[in-house]
C-alpha positions, 0 to 999 in steps of 0.5 A: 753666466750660467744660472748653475754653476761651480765656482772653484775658489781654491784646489790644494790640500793640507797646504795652499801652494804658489799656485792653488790656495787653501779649498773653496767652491761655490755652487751657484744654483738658480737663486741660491748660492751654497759655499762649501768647504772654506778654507783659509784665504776663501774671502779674497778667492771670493773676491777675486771670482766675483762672489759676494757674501750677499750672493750666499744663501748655505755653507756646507763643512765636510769637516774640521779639518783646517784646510776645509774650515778655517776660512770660516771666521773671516766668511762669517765676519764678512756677511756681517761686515756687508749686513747680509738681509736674508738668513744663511743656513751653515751645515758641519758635522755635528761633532765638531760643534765647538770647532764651529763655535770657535770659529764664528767667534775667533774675533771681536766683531759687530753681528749684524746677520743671522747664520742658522746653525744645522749641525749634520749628525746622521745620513739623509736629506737636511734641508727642502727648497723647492727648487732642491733637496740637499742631503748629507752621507758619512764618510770615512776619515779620521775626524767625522767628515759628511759628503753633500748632495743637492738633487733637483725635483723631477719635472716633465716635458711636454711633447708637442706632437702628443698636445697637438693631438688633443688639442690643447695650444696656447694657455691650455698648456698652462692650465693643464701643467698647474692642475694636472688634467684638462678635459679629460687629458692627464699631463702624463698622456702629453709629457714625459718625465724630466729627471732633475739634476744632481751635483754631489761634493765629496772631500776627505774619504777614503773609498766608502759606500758614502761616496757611492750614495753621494755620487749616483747618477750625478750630472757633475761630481767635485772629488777629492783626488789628493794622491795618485795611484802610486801613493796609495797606501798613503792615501788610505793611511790618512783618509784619502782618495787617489785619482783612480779611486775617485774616477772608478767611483764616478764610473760606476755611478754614471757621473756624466762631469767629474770635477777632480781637486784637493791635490797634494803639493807633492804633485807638479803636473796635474795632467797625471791626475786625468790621465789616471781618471781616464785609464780608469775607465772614466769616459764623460766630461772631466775637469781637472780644477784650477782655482777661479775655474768655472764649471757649467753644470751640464745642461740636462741630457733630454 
């Protein structure tokens, strides 16, 4: 199993299907595992694709829509229910405070875990791990909805040929990777910088420079795509993305896996949604999501 991953738990909008449950992903990142948009049903989509709550360490809420959210009672209730040791950091829009409020208390239960409320009111980074920062980006749909991005540190590689040049093998390496310099030499003389990697969610929107913000340089992008093309103007109606729309996004911003979801039970055929992306000018990897697919993060480019 990778060590990061995607773990789609659920693909439809407004309504689950015979085939696609309510929204739920799951990023497995290292140690960390962040649930995003919980939708009604994700507890057993968790069950089914091996997720325990005892895994999760963040919940991420675009919005308080009920396709993105409503899932959260029975999630809360469950970290409860299995008495979750560590603290779980639950992100939403700020202003859906009494949406939240409700849903941790839809029901009588016994609370035996600590959730940490961070309602999200402004753009900007919300949370400092060392192995990530995670930021929040408005977006533009008729109830305030946030996008996330979580962006590895860069760090450096060692060039081999540069180390052996001055002389520096074995447990110098060590040495001068943790204090930066060694007799004389910089780290920067016999490395070179490693970006880190970048993953970016982006649910209900209509095309806004959040999306942009959110999507730069990304190694692997999860988009909403609810309609096509030639839904348009519903699209931009209700607060959406078309598949052109997210892929055209993606391009521009030098996404190199897009993961495309949140498909309107309009649509039968999802290959309509790739072939759109890709007559859209996207040329990277491309996911077209299925519920209990998994999604390696791409393994870094140099």
């Amino acid at each position: 199993m990778s060590a990061r991953e995607l773990v789609v738990l659920g693909t439809a909008s407004q309504v689950p299907t015979r085939h696609r449950n309510h929204n739920g992903y799951a990023l497995r990142w290292d140690a960390d595992t962040i649930l995003f948009d919980p939708g009604e049903g994700t507890q057993r989509q968790m069950l089914l694709a091996s997720v325990s709550a005892h895994q999760l360490t963040r919940i991420c809420v675009t919005h308080f829509h009920g396709d993105h959210s409503l899932g959260l009672a029975g999630v809360i209730q469950r970290i409860n229910l299995d008495r979750v040791p560590h603290p779980i950091h639950v992100h939403y829009p700020a202003s859906g405070q009494q949406y939240y409020d409700r849903l941790r208390q839809a029901t009588a239960y016994r609370e035996t875990a600590r959730l940490l409320a961070r309602p999200v009111a402004d753009d900007g980074p919300i949370a400092h791990e060392p192995g990530f920062t995670l930021s929040a980006h408005r977006l533009s749909h008729p109830v305030d909805s946030f996008g996330y991005r979580l962006v590895e540190p860069d760090g450096r590689r060692m060039l081999p040929d540069r180390l052996a040049a001055h002389g520096i093998t074995g447990r110098d390496v060590g040495h001068l990777q943790r204090e930066g310099t060694l007799r004389g030499v910089r780290v920067e003389d016999v490395s070179e910088r490693r970006p880190g990697q970048r993953f970016a969610f982006v649910m209900d929107t209509r095309l806004c420079d959040g999306v942009y913000a959110l999507a730069e340089d990304c190694d692997l992008l999860v988009i909403e795509s609810t309609f096509l093309a030639s839904d348009g103007a519903l699209a931009h109606e209700y607060g959406h993305l078309t598949a052109a729309q997210a892929a055209r996004a993606a391009a521009e911003s030098r996404v190199r896996h897009l993961v495309l979801t949140h498909f309107s039970q309009r649509y039968d055929d999802p290959t309509r949604f790739a072939d759109e992306a890709r007559a859209a000018g996207f040329e990277g990897d491309l996911t077209i999501a299925e519920d209990l697919t998994r999604v390696p993060v791409p393994a870094r480019s140099r």
